[in-house]
KEZAGU-988239 format. One record per residue (C-alpha): residue number from 1; residue in three letters; x, y, z. Coordinates in steps of 0.2 Angstrom, whole numbers. Layout:
N
+-----+---------+-------+-------+-------+
| num | residuo |     X |     Y |     Z |
+-----+---------+-------+-------+-------+
| NUM |     ALA |     X |     Y |     Z |
...
+-----+---------+-------+-------+-------+
! end
This chain:
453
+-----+---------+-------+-------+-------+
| num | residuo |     X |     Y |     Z |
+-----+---------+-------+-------+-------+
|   1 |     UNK |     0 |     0 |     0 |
|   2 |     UNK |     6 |    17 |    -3 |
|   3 |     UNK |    14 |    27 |    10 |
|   4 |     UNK |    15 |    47 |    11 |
|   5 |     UNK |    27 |    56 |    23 |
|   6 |     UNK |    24 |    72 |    25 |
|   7 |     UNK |    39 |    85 |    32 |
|   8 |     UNK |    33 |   100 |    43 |
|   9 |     UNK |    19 |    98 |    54 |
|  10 |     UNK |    12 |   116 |    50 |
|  11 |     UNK |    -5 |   121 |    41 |
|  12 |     UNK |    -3 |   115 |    22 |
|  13 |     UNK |     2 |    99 |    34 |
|  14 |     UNK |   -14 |    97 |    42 |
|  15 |     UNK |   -24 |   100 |    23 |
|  16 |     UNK |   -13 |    85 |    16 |
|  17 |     UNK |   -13 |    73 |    28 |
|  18 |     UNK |   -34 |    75 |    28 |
|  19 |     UNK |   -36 |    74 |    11 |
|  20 |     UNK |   -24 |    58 |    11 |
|  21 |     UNK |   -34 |    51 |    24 |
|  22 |     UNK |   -52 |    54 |    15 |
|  23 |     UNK |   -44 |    44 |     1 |
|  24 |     UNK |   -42 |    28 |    12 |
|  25 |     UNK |   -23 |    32 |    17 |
|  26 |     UNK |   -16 |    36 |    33 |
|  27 |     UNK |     0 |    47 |    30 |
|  28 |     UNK |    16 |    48 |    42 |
|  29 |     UNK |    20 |    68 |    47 |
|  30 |     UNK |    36 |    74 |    53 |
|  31 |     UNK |    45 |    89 |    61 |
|  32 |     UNK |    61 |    91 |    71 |
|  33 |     UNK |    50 |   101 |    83 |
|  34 |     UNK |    32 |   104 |    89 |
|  35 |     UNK |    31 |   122 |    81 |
|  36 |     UNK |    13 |   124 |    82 |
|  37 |     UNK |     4 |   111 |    96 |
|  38 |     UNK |   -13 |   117 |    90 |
|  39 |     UNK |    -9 |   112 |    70 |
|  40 |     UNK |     1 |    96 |    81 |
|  41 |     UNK |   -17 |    91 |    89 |
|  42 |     UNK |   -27 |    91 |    77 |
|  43 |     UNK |   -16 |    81 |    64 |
|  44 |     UNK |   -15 |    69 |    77 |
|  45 |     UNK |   -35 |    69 |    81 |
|  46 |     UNK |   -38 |    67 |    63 |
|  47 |     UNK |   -31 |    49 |    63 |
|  48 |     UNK |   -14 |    53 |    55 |
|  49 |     UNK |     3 |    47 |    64 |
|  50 |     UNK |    16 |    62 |    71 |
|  51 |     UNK |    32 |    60 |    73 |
|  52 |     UNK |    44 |    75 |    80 |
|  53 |     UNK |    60 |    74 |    83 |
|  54 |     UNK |    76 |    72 |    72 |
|  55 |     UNK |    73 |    67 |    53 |
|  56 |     UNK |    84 |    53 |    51 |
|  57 |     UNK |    86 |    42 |    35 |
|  58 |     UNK |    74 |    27 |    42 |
|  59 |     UNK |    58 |    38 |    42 |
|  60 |     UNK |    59 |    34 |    23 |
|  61 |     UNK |    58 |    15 |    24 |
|  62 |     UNK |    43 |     9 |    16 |
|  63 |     UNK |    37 |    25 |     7 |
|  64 |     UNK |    30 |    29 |    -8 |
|  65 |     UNK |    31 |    46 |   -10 |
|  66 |     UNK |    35 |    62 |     0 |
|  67 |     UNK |    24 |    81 |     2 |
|  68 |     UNK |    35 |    95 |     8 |
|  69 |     UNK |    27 |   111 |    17 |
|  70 |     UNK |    34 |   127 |     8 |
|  71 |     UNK |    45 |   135 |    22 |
|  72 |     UNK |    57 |   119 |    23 |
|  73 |     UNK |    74 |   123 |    13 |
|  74 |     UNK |    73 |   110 |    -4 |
|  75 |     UNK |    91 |   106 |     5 |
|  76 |     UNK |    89 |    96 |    23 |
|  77 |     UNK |    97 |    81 |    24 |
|  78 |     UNK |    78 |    71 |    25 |
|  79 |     UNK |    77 |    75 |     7 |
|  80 |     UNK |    93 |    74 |    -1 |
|  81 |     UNK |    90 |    56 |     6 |
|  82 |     UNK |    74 |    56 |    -2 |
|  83 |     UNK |    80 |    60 |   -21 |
|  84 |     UNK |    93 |    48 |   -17 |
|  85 |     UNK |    80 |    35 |   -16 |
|  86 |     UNK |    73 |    40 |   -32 |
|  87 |     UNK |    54 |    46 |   -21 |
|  88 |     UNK |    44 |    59 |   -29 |
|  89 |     UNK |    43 |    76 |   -17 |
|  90 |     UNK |    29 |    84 |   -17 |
|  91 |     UNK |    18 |    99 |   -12 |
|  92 |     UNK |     1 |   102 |    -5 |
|  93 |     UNK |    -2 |   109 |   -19 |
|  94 |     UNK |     1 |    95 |   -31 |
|  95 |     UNK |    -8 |    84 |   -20 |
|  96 |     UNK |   -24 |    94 |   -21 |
|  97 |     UNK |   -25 |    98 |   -37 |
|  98 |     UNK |   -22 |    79 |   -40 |
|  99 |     UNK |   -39 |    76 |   -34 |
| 100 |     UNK |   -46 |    92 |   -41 |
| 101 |     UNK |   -56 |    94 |   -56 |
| 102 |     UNK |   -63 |   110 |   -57 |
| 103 |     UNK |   -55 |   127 |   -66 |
| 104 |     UNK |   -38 |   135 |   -57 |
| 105 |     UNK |   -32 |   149 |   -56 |
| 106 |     UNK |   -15 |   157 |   -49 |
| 107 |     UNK |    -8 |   174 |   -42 |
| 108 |     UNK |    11 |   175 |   -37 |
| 109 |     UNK |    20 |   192 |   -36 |
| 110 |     UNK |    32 |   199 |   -21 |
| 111 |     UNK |    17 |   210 |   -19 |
| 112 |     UNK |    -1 |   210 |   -21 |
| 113 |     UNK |    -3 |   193 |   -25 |
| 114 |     UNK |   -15 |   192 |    -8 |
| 115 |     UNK |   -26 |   207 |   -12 |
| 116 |     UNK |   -28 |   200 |   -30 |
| 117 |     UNK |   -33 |   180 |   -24 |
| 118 |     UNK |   -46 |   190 |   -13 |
| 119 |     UNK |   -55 |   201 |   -24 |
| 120 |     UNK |   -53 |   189 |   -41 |
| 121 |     UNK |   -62 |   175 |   -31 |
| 122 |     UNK |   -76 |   190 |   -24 |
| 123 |     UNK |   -79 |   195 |   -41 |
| 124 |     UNK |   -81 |   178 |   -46 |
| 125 |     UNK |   -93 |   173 |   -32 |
| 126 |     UNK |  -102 |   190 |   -35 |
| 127 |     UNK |  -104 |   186 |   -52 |
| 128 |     UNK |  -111 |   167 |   -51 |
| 129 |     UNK |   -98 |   155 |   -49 |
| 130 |     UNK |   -92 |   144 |   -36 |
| 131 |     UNK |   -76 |   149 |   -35 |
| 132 |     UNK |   -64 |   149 |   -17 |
| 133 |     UNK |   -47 |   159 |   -14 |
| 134 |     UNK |   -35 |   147 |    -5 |
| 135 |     UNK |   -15 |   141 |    -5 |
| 136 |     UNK |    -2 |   154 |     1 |
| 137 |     UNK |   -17 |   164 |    10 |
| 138 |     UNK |   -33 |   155 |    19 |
| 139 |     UNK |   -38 |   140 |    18 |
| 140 |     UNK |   -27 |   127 |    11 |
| 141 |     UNK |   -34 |   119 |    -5 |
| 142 |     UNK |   -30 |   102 |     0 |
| 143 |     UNK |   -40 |   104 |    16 |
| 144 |     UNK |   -55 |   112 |     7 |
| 145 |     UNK |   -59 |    95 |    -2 |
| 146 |     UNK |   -55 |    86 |    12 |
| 147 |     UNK |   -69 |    95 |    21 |
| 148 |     UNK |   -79 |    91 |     5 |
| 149 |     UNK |   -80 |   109 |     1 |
| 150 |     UNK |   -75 |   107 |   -18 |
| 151 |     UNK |   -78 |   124 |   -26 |
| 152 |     UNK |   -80 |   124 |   -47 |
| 153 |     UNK |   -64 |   137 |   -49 |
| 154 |     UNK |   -50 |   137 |   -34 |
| 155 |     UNK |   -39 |   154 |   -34 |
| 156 |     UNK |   -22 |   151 |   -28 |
| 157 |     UNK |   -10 |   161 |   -21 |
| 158 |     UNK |     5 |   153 |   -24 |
| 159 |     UNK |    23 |   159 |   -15 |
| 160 |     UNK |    39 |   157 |   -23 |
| 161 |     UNK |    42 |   142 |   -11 |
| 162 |     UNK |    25 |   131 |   -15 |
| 163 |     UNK |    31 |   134 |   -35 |
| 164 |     UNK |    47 |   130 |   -30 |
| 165 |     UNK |    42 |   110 |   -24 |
| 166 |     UNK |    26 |   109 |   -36 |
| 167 |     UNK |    24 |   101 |   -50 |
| 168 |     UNK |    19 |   112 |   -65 |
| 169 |     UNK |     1 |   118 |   -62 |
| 170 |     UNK |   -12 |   117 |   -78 |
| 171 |     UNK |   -19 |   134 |   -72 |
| 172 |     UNK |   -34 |   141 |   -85 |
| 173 |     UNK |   -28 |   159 |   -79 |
| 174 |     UNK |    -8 |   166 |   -70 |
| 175 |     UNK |    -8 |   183 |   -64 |
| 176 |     UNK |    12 |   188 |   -59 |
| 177 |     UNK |    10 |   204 |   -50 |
| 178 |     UNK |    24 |   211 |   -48 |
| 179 |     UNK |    42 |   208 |   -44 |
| 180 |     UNK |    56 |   216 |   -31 |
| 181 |     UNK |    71 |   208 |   -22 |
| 182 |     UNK |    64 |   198 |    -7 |
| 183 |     UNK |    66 |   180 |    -1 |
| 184 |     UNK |    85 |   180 |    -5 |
| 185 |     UNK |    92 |   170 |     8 |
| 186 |     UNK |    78 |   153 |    -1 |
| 187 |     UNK |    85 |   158 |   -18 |
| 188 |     UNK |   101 |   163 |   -16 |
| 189 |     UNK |    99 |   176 |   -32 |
| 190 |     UNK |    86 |   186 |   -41 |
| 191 |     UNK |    85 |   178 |   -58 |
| 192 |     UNK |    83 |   160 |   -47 |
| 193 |     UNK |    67 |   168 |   -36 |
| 194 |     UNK |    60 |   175 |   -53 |
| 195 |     UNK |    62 |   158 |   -61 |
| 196 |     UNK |    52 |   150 |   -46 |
| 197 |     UNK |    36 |   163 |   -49 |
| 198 |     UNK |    38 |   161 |   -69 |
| 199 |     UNK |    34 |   141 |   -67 |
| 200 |     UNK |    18 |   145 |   -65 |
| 201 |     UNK |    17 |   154 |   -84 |
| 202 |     UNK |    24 |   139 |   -92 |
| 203 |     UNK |    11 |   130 |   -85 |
| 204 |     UNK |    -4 |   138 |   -91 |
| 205 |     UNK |   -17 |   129 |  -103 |
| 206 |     UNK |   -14 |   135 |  -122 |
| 207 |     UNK |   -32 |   140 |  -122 |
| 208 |     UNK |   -29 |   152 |  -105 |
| 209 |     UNK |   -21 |   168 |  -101 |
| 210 |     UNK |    -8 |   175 |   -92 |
| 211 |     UNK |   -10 |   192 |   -85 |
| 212 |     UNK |     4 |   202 |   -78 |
| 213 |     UNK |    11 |   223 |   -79 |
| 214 |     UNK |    25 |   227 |   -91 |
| 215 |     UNK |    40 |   224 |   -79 |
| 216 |     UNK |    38 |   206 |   -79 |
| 217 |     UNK |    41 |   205 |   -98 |
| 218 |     UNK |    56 |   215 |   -94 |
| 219 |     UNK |    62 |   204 |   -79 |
| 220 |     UNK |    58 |   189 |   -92 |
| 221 |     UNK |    68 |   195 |  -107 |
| 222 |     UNK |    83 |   199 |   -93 |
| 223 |     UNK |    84 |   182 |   -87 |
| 224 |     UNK |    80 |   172 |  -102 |
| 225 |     UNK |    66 |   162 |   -98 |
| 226 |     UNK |    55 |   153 |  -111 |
| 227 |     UNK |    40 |   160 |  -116 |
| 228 |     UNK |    23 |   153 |  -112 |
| 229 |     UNK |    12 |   145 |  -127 |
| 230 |     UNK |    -2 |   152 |  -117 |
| 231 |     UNK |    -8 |   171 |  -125 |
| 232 |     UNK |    -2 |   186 |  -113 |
| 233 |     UNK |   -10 |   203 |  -109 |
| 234 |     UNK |     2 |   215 |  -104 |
| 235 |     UNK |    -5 |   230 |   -94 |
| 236 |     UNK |     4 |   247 |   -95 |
| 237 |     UNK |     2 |   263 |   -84 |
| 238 |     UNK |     2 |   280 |   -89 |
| 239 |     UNK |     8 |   281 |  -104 |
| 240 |     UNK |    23 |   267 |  -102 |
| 241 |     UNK |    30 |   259 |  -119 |
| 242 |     UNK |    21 |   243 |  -123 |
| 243 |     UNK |    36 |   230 |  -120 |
| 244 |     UNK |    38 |   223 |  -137 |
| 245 |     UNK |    54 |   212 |  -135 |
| 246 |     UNK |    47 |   195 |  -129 |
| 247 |     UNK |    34 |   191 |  -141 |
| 248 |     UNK |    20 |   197 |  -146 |
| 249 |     UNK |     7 |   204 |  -131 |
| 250 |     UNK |   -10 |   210 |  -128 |
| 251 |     UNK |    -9 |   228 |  -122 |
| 252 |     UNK |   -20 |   234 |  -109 |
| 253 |     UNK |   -19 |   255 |  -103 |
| 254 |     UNK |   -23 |   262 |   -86 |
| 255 |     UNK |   -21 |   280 |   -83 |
| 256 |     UNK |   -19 |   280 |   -65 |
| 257 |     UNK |   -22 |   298 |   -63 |
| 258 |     UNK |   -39 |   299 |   -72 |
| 259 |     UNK |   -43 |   282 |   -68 |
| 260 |     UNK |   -48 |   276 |   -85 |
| 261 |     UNK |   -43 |   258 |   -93 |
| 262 |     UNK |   -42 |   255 |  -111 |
| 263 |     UNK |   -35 |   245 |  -123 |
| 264 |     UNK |   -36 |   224 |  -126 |
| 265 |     UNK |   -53 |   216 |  -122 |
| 266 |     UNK |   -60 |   233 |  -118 |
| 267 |     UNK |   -74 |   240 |  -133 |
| 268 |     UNK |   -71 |   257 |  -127 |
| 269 |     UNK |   -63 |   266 |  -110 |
| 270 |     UNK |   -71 |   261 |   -93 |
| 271 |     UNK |   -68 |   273 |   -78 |
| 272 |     UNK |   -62 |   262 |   -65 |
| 273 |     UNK |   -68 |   269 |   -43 |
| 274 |     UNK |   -61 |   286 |   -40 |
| 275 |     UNK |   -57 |   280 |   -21 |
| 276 |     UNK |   -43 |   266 |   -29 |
| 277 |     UNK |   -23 |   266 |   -24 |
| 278 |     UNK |   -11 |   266 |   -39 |
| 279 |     UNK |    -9 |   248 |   -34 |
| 280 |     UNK |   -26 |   244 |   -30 |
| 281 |     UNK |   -32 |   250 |   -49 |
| 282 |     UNK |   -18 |   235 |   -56 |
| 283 |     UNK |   -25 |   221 |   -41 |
| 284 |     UNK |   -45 |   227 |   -48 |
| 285 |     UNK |   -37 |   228 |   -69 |
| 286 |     UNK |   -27 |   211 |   -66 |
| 287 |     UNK |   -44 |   203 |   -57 |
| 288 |     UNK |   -56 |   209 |   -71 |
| 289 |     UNK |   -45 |   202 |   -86 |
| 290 |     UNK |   -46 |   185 |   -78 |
| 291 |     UNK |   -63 |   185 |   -74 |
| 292 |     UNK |   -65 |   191 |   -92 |
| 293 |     UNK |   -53 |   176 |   -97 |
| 294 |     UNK |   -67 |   167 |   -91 |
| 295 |     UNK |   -84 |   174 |   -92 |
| 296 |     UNK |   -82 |   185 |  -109 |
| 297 |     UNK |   -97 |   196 |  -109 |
| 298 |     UNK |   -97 |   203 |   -91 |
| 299 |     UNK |  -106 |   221 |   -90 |
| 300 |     UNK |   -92 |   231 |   -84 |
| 301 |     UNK |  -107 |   241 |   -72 |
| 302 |     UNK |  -110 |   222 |   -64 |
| 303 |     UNK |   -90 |   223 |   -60 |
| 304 |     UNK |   -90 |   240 |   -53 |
| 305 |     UNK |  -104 |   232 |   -42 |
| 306 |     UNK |   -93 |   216 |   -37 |
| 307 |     UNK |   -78 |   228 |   -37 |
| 308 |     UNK |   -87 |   239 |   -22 |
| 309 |     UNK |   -95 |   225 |   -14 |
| 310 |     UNK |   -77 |   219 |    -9 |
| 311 |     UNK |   -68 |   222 |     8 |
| 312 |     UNK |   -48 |   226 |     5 |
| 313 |     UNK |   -36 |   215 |    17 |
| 314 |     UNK |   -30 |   227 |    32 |
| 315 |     UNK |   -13 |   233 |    30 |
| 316 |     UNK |   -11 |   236 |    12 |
| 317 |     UNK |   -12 |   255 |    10 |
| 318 |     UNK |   -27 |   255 |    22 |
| 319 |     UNK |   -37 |   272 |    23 |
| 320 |     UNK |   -41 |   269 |    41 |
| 321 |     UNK |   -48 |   288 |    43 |
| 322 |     UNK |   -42 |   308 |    41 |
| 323 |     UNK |   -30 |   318 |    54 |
| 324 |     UNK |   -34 |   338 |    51 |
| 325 |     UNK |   -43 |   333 |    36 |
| 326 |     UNK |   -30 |   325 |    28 |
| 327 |     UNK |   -29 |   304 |    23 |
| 328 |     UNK |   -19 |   293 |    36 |
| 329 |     UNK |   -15 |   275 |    25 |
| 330 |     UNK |    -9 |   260 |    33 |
| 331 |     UNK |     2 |   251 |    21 |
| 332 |     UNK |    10 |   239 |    35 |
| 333 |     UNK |    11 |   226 |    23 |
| 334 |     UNK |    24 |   237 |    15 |
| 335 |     UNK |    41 |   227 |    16 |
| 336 |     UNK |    52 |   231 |     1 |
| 337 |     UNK |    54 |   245 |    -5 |
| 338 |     UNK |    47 |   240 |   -21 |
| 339 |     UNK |    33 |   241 |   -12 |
| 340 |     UNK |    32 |   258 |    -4 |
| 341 |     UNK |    36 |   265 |   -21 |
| 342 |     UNK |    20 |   260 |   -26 |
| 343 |     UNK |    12 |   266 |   -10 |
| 344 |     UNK |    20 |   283 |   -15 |
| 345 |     UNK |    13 |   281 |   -34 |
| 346 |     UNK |    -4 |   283 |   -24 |
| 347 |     UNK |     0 |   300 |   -18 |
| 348 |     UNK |    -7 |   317 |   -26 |
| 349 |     UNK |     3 |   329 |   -15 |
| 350 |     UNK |    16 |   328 |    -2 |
| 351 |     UNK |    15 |   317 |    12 |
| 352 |     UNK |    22 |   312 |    29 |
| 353 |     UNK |    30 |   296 |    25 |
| 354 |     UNK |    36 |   282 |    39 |
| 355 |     UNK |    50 |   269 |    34 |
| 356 |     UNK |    60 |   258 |    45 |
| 357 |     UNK |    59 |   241 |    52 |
| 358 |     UNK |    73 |   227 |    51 |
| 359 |     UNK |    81 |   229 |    33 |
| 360 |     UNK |    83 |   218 |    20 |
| 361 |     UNK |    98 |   222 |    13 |
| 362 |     UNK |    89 |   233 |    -1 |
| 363 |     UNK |    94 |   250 |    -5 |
| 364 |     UNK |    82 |   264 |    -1 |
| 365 |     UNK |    89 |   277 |   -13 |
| 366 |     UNK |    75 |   273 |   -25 |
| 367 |     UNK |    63 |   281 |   -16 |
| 368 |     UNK |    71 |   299 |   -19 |
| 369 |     UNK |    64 |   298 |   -37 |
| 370 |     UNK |    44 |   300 |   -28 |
| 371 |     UNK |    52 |   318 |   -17 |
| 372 |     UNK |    42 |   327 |   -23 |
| 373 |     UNK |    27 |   318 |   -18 |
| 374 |     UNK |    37 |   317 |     1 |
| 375 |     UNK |    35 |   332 |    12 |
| 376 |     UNK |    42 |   324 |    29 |
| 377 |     UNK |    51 |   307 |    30 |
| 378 |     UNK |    53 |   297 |    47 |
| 379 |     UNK |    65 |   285 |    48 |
| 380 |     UNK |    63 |   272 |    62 |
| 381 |     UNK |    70 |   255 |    70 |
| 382 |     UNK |    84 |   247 |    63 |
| 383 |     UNK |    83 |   253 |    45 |
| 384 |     UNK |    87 |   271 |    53 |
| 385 |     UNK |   105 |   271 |    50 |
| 386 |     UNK |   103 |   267 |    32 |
| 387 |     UNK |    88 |   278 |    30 |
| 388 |     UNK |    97 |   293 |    36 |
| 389 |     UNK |   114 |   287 |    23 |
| 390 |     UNK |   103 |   283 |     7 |
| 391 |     UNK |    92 |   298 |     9 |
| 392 |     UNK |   101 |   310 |    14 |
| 393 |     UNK |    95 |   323 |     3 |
| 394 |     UNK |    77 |   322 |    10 |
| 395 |     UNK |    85 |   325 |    25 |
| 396 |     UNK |    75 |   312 |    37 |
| 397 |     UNK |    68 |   311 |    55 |
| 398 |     UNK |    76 |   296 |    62 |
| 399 |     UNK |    69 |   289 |    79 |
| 400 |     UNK |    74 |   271 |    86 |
| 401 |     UNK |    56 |   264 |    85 |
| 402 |     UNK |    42 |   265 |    77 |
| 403 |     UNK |    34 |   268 |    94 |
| 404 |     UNK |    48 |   284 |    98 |
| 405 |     UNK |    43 |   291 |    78 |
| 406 |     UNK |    22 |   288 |    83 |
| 407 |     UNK |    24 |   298 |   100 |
| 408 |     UNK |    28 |   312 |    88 |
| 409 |     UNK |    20 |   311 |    74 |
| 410 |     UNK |     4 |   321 |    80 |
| 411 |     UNK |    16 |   335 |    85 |
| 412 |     UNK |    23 |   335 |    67 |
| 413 |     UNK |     7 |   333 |    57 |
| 414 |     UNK |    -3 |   348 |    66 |
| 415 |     UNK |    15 |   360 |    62 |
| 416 |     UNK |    15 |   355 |    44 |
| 417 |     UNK |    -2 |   345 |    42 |
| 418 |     UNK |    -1 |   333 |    25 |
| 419 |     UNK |    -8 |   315 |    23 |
| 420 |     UNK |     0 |   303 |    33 |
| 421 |     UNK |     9 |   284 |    23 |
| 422 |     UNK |    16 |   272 |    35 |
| 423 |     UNK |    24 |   260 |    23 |
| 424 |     UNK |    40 |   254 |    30 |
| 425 |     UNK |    48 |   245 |    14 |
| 426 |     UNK |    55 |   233 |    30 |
| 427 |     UNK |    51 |   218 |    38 |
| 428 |     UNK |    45 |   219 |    56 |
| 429 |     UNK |    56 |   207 |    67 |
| 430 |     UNK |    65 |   220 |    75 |
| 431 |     UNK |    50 |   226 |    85 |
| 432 |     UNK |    35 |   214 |    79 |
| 433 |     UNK |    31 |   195 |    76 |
| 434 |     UNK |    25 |   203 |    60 |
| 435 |     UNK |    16 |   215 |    49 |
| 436 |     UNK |     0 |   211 |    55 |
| 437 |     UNK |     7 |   217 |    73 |
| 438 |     UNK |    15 |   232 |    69 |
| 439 |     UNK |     1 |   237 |    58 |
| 440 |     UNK |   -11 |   236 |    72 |
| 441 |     UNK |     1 |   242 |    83 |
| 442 |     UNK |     1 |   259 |    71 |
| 443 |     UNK |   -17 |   259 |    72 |
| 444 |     UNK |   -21 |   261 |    88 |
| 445 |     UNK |    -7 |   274 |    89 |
| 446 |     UNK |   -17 |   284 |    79 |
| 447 |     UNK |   -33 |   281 |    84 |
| 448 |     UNK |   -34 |   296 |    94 |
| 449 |     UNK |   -28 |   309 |    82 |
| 450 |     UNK |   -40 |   303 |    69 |
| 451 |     UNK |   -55 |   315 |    65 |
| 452 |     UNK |   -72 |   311 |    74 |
| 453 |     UNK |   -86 |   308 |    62 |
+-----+---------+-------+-------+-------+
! end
């Protein structure tokens, strides 16, 4: 009888060893340590065998085939051994499409890939299809059909580290949202990390679509990777050069500043919610081409209707209210500074901008090219230092926490009042568990300065 092990006893865990045991298995899970004693119980109270402690050669006597959670380095000794042995590795992914027969559809991108899952399988769901968001956010998809919850069209977010261990994934529609330096220490090198995400292009059905801004084709030519058989629509922004080097594209057109899209698969130009971020008019763009990719003749007032209908992730250049009249955004999840670049694209005048965090070895000169849409920068945490050397010019605030810079920051907006961006192109481990803390943590710091009704 065939016999899965499966390393790392975390969420995706959990999802595989339920769907292997629906199908009349009973998987084996390991992990050097029990990291999360809840995921622990419940694999155990679903009738799967745990077993923690060191990974040692024998745990692959007498089995078949291996599934890997994403955060595990592709190097430990367990499976070294394991391709040794000749065993097929796996992911949760490639187990639950496996038993999976429905549409699928996948986002990766350093940034936006969550927002986009989200709001693609809201508008499909507004729009009358079964469809679920699941993999690198929520639910995961191998878990879903083990609780029988078997949706006609999955929308996965997929990380560099699920492509990285998947097989290729016959998707009908691939969204690659964007693409910055992060992750490095998995990939060792840019061109590696893009060739991770770009597995899921290759992938796609002849007959599907693959959706994704200009710089991708740029970062595709730069690093020589094939081109998909599958058609590509290429979206450019205000008034951008069509990227015409890699074959031939579908062009799409936003103007970000009138809020207008034009341009393939559009009849004539649509006026996309004047309340939208720079980025959050590519995430509502990206999602509408791949519902279109889908269901052709979509009224675009019915998408403006789904589009409204739709609650934005917190964190992710969140309005959360006005100080003196002016826009206070939480943009948390900002950290690279790819990221805050985009944050800053948003911005119609100059703004109070918060950066720090721990660093990830990026520089932040490129944010001088937005000054003029900077009034006041505040550096903070650990980034400071190098805030303070790569900026220079826009001669910085620097405090040693974000909690020092927020204890201020009333004092400073009510002597030069301006909207206010907290998007700190940094992780958060060198005062939070993670992005989700320290936004929160930003917002009830501002809480009391916000404007009452």
């Amino acid at each position: 009888m065939n016999k899965t092990l499966i390393i790392g006893a975390g969420r995706s865990a959990l999802g595989a060893a339920k769907l292997l045991l629906s199908q009349g298995q009973k998987p084996l899970v390991s992990d050097i340590a029990e990291k999360f004693p809840e995921v622990a119980q419940d694999i155990r109270a679903a009738g799967a065998d745990l077993v923690i402690g060191p990974q040692t050669p024998e745990l692959l006597n007498g089995i078949s085939q291996l599934v890997v959670s994403p955060g595990l380095s592709p190097d430990i000794p367990i499976l070294q051994e394991a391709r040794k042995r000749g065993l097929p590795i796996l992911s949760e992914i490639d187990l639950a499409l496996a038993a999976f027969e429905g549409t699928v559809m996948g986002v990766t991108g350093t940034n936006g890939k969550s927002t986009t899952t989200t709001l693609l399988a809201h508008l499909l769901k507004e729009l009358g299809s079964e469809a679920e968001a699941s993999g690198n956010i929520g639910i995961a998809p191998s878990l879903l059909l083990a609780e029988g919850r078997v949706p006609e069209i999955l929308v996965l977010e997929l990380s560099s580290y699920q492509l990285d261990f998947s097989q290729p994934i016959r998707n009908h529609c691939s969204l690659f949202m964007s693409f910055s330096p992060d992750h490095l220490e998995r990939h060792g090198t840019m061109e590696n990390y893009f060739k991770a995400k770009w597995k899921l292009m290759l992938a796609t059905v002849e007959s599907g679509r693959l959706i994704m801004p200009r710089r991708i084709l740029e970062h595709a030519k730069e690093y020589g990777v094939p081109f998909p058989k599958a058609p590509i629509t290429q979206i450019v922004v205000d008034g951008e050069t069509p990227y015409r080097d890699y074959g031939r594209t579908n062009i799409v057109h936003i103007d970000s500043q009138k809020g207008i899209v034009s341009g393939d698969g559009f009849s004539r130009p649509e006026t996309l919610p004047a309340e939208l971020s720079f980025h959050n008019q590519l995430n509502v763009v990206a999602s509408i081409l791949a519902v279109r990719s889908l269901i052709s003749e979509v009224p675009w007032s019915d998408l403006m209707r789904a589009v409204a209908s739709y609650e934005w992730l917190p964190y992710r250049f969140q309005k959360i209210g006005t100080f003196l009249g002016h826009p206070v955004f939480n943009d948390s999840k900002s950290t690279n500074v790819e990221s805050t670049l985009v944050a800053l694209q948003s911005m119609r005048v100059p703004a109070i901008v918060l950066l720090g965090g721990y660093p990830k070895g990026e520089s932040f000169a490129p944010i001088a090219q937005y000054r003029d849409r900077i009034g006041i920068l505040i550096g903070f945490g650990a980034a400071g230092t190098k805030i303070e050397n790569d900026l220079k010019d826009l001669k910085p605030k620097v405090y040693p926490t974000l909690k020092a810079a927020l204890s201020e920051i009333g004092d400073i907006a009510r002597q030069s009042p301006a909207p206010i961006v907290f998007s700190p192109a940094c992780s958060s481990f060198d005062e939070f568990k993670n992005f989700e803390e320290r936004g929160a943590f930003f917002n009830q710091n501002l809480s009391p300065l916000l404007d009452k009704g």
